[in-house]
N, C-alpha and C positions, 0 to 999 in steps of 0.2 A: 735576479733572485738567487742567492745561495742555495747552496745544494745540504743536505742531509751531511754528508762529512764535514763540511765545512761551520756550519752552524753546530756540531757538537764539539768541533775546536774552538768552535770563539763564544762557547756558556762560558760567562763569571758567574761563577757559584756565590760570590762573594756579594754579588750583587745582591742575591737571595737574603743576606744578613741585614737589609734593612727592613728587612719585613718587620724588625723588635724596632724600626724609629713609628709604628701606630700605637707605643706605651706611651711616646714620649710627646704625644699630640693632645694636651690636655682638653684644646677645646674639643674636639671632634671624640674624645674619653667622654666628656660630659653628653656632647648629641648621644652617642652608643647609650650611657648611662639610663640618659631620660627615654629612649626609645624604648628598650627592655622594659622600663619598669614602667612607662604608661602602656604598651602592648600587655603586661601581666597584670596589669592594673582592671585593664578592660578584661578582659580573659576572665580573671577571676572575678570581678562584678557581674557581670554577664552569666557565668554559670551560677549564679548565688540567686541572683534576682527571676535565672530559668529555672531553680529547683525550687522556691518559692510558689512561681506560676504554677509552676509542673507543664512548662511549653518547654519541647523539645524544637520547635521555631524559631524562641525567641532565645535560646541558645546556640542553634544556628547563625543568629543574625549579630552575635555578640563574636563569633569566632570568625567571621569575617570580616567584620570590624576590627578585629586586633591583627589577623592579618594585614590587613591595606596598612594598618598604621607599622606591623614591622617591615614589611616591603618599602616602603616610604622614609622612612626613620634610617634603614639600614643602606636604602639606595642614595640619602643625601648622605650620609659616611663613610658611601665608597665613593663620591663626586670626589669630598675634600680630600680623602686620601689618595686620590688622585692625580689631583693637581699637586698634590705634594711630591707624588711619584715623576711627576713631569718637572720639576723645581720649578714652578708659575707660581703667580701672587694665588695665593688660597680666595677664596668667594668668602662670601657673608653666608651665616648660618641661615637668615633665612633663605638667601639664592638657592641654596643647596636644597632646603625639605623644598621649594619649589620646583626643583630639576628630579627630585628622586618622586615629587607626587605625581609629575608627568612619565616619569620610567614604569609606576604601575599598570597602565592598563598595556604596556609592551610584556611584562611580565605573566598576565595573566594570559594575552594571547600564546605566550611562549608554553603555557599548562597546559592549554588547551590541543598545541601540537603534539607536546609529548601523551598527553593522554589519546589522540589520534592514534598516533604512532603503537601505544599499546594494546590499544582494541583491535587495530591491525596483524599487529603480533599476535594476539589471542586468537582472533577469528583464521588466521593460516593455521596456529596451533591445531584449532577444533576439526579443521580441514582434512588434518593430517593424522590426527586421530581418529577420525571419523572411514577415513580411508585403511588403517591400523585394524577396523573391525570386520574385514573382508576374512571369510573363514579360511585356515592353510597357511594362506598367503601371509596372513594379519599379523601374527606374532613376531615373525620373520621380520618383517617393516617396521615394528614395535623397537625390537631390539635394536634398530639403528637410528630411528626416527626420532626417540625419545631423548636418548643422550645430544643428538643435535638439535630438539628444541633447549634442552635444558640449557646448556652452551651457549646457543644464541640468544637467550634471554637473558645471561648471567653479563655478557659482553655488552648488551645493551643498557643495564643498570649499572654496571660500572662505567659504561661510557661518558653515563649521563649523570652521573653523582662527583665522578674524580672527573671528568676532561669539559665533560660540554656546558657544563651552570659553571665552573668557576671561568671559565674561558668568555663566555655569552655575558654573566653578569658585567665585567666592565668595559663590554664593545658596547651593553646598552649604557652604561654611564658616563661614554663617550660622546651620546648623543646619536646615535646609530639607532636606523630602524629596523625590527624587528628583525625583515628579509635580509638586512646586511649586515644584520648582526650575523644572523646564520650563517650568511653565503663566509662570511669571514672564516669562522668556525669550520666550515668544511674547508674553505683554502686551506688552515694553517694545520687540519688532522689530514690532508693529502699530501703537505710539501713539508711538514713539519711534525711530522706526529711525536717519532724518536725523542727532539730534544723539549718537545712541551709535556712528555712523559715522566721525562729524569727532571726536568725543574720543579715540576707540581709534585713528583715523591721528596724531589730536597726542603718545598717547603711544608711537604706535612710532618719532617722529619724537626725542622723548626719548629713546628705549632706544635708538635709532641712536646720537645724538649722544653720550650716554654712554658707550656700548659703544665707539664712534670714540676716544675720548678714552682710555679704557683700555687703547684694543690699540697707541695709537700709541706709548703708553709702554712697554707690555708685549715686543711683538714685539721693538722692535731691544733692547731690555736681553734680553732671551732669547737672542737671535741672538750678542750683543757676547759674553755671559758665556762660553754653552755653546761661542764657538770660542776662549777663552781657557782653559777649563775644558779643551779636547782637547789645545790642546798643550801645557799644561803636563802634565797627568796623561797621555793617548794617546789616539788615534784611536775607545777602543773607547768614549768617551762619544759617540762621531756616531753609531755604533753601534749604540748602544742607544738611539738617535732613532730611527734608520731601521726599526728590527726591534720593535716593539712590538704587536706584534701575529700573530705566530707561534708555532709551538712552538720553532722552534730557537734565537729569541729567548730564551725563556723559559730554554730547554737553557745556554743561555752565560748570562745573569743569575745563572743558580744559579754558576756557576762561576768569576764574576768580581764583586767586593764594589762595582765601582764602577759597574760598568754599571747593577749593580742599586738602589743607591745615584741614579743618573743618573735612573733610570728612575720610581721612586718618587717622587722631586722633582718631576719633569714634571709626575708626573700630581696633585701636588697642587697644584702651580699653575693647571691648568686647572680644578679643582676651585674655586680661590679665585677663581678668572676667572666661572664660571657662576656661584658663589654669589651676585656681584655684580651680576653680569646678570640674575637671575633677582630678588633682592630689589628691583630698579626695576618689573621689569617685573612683580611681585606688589604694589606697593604700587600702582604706576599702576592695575588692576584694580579692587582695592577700592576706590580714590577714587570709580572710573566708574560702579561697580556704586552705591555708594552716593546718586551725583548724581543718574542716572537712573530710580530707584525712590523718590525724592524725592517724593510726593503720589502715585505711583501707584497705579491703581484694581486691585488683585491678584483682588478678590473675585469680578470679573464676569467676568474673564478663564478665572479655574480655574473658574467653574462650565458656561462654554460650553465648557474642556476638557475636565472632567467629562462633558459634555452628550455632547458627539463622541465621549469615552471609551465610553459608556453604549451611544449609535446603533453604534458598532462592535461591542459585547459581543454586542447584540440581532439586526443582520446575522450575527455568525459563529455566535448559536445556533440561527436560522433555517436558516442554510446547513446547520450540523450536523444541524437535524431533516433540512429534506428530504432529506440524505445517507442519514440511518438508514432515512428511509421507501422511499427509491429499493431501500437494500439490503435492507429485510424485503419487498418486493416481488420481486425479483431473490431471494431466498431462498425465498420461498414456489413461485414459479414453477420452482425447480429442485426443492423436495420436491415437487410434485404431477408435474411431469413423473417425478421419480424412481420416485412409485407408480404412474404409468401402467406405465411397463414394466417393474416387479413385476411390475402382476396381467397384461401382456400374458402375461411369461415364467412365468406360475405358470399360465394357461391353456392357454399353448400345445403342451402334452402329451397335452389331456385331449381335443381336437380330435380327434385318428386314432384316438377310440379306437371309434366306431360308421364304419366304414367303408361306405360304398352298395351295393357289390359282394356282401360277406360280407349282407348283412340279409337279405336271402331264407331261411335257411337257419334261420335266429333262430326263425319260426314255427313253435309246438307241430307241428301237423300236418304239417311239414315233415322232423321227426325221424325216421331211419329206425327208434330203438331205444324210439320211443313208439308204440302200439293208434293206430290209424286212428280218427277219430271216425266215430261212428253218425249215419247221414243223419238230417237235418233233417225230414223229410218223414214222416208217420208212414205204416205200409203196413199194405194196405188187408187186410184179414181173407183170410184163405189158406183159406176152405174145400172152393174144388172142390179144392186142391193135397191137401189131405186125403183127399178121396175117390178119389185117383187115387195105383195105387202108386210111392212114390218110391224109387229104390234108392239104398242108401247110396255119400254119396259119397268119391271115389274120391281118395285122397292124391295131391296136385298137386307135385311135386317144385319146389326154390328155381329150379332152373337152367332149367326151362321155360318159353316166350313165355305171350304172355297168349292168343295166338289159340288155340283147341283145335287138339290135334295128332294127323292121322287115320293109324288105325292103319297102319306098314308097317316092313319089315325093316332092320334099324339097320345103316346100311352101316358096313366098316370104314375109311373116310376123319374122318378130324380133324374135330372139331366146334366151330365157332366158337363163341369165347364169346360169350355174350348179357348184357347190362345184367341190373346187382340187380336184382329184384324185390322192392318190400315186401312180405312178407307179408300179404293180406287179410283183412280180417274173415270168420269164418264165420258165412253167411246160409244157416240151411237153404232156405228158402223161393227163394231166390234161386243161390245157388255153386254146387249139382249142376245147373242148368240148364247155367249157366256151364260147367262142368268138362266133363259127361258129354255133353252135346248133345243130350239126350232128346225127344222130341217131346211128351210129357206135359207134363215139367216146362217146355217153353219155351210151351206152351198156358198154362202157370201163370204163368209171369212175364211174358204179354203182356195178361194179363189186370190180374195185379198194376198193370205201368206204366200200364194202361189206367186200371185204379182211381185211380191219382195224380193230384193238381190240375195241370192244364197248367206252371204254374208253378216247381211244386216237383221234376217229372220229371227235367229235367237238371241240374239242382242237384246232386236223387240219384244221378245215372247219375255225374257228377263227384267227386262225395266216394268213390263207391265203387269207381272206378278207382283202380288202385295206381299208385304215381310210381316214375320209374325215374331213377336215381341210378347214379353213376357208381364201378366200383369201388376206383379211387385214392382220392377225395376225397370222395364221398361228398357233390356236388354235384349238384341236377336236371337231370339230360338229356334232349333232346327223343328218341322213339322212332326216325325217321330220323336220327339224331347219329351220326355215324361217328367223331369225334375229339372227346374231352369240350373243352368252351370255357371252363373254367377251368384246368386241370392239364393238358391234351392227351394223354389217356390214350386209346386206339384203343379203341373200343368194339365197332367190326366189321371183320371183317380184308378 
């Protein structure tokens, strides 16, 4: 590979003067010709039949249609000027719109990068201005920040107007894919930038000059004819100069043969005007493209773009894992939280259902409608009770206290009510002492308790006291209890 000194000794600038043999290529003048003028043909159908509609769609769908057909039109006219640049037999016109209708969808991918490539610029811009609005600091960052986005935007639009589309177009008309169009592109601005800079200004400095030379003949024959053409024929040929681009234009062209006639001329003159312009400045291209990939090294270039290709593929599928692991982390943590307050809410029902207050009342012996149990304690052989006569005892009525009640005359005054009484177990040996007050039998049961182990005494004397319960609810109340303490039921008046 030549080095940057060496390549700016051996430019022939001379070379650059065949860029004026695309005047002398009549067939590939005619492709240019008809290209232009069916691209403007649709163009302007298209917007004519969308202000008609009043669709701003179907004017859309006409302006990409005229694209594709001048991408297409002008990629088989850089093919031919091609091969003319390479001195090979030229192709068939139509080989050619069939090699440049295949160069379009490589093109549109190539828009699609550069429009990448700007969003990218933009959104670092908004970054950095966004960072620019830090108070104190801000202005300070502004003043230097600013001049260097401006810069690096201005660098990248010239890069890609003067070096990287005229450079790219005929590596794709070489038959090169997209990627190696590009990788080329960057070989030839890393090992060559210097002399692909001074040949692409020597040939705009050609298309200037040519172009100069064209219009100086052009304009005033344009100017001289069309105001000899108004006043011989009328006013309405300036007319249809001035109004080309309207609908109401359009509205009078239909209705007058010469305006329309006027108008059509124009525009295929400018039509032969670009063709010519455009065949200098398409052969100038392929000379450049060809000078400057002259010994180049293509191979090392695309494999370090490949390489960068690759380290990007492997960052953006890292980025994606940890995105997925961030989100089955953040997904996990919302199902588990989610079953936490399931089982909270499937629990929280089941909590009121042994209340503190009600449990008392839950124990068997606590029942008013279940037998009192039979003391613990076993009792002691009853035989003097035996030998001493016991009279049968005496039926204790529900509504009677527990104390024995000594005989006397039942006044007629109101008698308070008194707390349930459970019903007690019947203790022969023991209840008619209880009931009747007898002196035998209380001889009998002081002997009894005497007989019991210290122990088990009050245990017994406890089970076999009855509980007294309140007649609302049917809660334990204490014997002094004047107002029960759960229902507030008056238990003594």
């Amino acid at each position: 590979m030549s080095s940057p000194q060496s390549m700016l000794k051996s430019i022939d600038f001379g070379q650059l003067m065949r860029a004026a043999e695309g005047l002398t290529q009549w067939r590939v003048l005619g492709l240019s010709f008809l290209t232009w003028l069916a691209g403007g043909l649709v163009m302007v159908g298209g917007q004519m039949l969308a202000t008609r509609a009043g669709s701003m769609l179907l004017a859309l769908l006409f302006l990409v249609i005229a694209s594709v057909v001048f991408s297409a039109g002008m990629s088989a006219v850089g093919i031919l000027l091609q091969d003319k640049a390479k001195d090979v037999e030229q192709r068939s016109v139509a080989a050619a719109i069939r090699a440049g209708l295949l160069c379009v969808p490589r093109f549109i991918l190539f828009g699609l990068l550069v429009l990448a490539v700007v969003l990218g610029l933009c959104l670092v811009a908004a970054i950095v201005y966004f960072v620019c609005k830090i108070p104190f600091i801000g202005p300070i960052l502004l003043f230097f920040a600013h001049p260097v986005m401006v810069i690096a935007a201005s660098v990248f639009f010239i890069a890609l107007y003067w070096v990287a589309a005229p450079l790219l177009a005929p590596a794709i008309w070489d038959g090169r894919s997209l990627r190696r169009a590009v990788s080329l592109v960057v070989a030839v601005v890393r090992t060559r930038l210097v002399p692909l800079v001074l040949m692409l200004l020597a040939l705009y400095i050609v298309i200037t000059v040519i172009t100069l030379v064209v219009f100086t003949g052009f304009i005033p024959g344009f100017a001289y004819m069309t105001a000899i053409a108004s006043g011989v024929i009328g006013p309405s040929m300036m007319a249809s100069m001035g109004g080309m681009g309207n609908s109401a234009a359009f509205g009078a062209m239909a209705s007058s043969g010469h305006m329309l006639a006027g108008t059509l001329s124009t525009v295929i003159l400018f039509a032969v005007l670009m063709a010519l312009t455009m065949q200098v400045m398409i052969m100038g291209v392929n000379i450049i493209y060809l000078m400057v990939t002259d010994g180049l090294d293509e191979q090392g270039t695309e494999e370090s773009l490949q390489a960068g290709i690759d380290l990007a593929r492997e960052k953006a599928r890292q980025a994606q894992g940890m995105a997925r692991e961030a989100a089955d982390k953040v997904r996990h943590a919302a199902h588990m939280d989610g079953h936490g307050h399931q089982g909270a809410a499937a629990r929280g029902p089941a909590a009121p259902v042994a209340p503190v207050t009600p449990a008392a009342p839950v124990a068997p012996h606590h029942d008013i409608f279940a037998p009192a149990p039979a003391p613990v304690a076993p009792v002691a052989p009853a035989a003097p009770v035996a030998s001493a006569p016991v009279p049968a005892p005496a039926p204790v009525p529900p509504s009677a206290p527990v104390a024995p009640v000594p005989p006397a005359p039942v006044s007629q005054a109101p008698v308070a009510p008194a707390p349930v009484v459970a019903p007690a177990p019947v203790q022969p040996p023991v209840a008619p002492a209880t009931a009747a007050g007898l002196g035998g039998a209380a001889v009998a049961g002081g002997a009894a308790a005497s007989a019991l182990p210290p122990a088990a005494a009050p245990a017994a004397q406890a089970a076999s006291e009855p509980l007294l319960r309140c007649r609302s609810c049917f809660e334990v109340v204490a014997a002094d209890d004047v107002f029960c303490g759960h229902c507030g039921f008056q238990l003594k008046p």
